[in-house]
N, C-alpha and C positions, 0 to 999 in steps of 0.2 A: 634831225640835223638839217640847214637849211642850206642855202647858197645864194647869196645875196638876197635876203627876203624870199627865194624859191626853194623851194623842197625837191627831192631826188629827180623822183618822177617827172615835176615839171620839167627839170632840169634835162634831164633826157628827152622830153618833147619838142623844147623850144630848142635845145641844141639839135634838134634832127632837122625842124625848119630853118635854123640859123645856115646847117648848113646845107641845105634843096638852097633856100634863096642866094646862096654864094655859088652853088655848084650851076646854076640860071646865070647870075650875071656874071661868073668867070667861065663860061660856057667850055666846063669841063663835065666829063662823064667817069662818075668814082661809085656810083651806089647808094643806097639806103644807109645802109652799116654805117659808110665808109663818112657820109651827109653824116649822121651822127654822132660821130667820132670827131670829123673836122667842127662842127659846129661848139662842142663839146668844151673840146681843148681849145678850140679856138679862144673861148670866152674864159676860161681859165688860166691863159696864156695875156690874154690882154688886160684880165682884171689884175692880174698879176703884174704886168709891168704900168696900167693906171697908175696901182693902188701902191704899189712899194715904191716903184721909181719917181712918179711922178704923185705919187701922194692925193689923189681921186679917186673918190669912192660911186656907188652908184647902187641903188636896190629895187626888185621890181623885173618884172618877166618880159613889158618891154626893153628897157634897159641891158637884158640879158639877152636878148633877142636880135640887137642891136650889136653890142658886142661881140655875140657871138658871130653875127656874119660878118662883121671887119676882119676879127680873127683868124675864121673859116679862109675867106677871102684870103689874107695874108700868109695864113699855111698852103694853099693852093700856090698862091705865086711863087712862094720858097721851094715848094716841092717840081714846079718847072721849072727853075732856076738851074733845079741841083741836074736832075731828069739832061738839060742842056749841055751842063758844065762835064758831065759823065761819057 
């Protein structure tokens, strides 16, 4: 099974760099786990509103790499948002 031209494993690695490189320049402190989970969903959450909402597709690890730290990033900032609003 793949994800966008990336397979599991990839997908678990680049989404663990997706999100170190998010968790760097939104110079937050969340962890390993926490870096590949954000990266993860991040990219799953934007490929998701690319490819449904806005109808863009994209395949390829950098691609996914990319993604995933806008994502990451942008779960970060929603998550201090809330963190504020609380």
């Amino acid at each position: 099974m793949e994800l966008n031209g990336v397979g599991w494993i990839a997908a678990i690695i680049i989404g663990g760099l997706a999100g170190w490189f998010a968790e760097m320049f939104m110079k937050s402190n969340m962890g390993l786990f926490m870096n590949i989970i954000l990266g993860i969903v991040g990219a799953a959450l934007l490929n998701f509103i690319l490819g449904s909402l806005l109808n863009v597709g994209y395949t390829g690890w950098i691609a996914y790499l990319i993604i995933g730290f806008i994502g990451a990033c942008i779960l970060i900032a929603l998550g201090r948002m809330l963190r504020r609003g609380s």
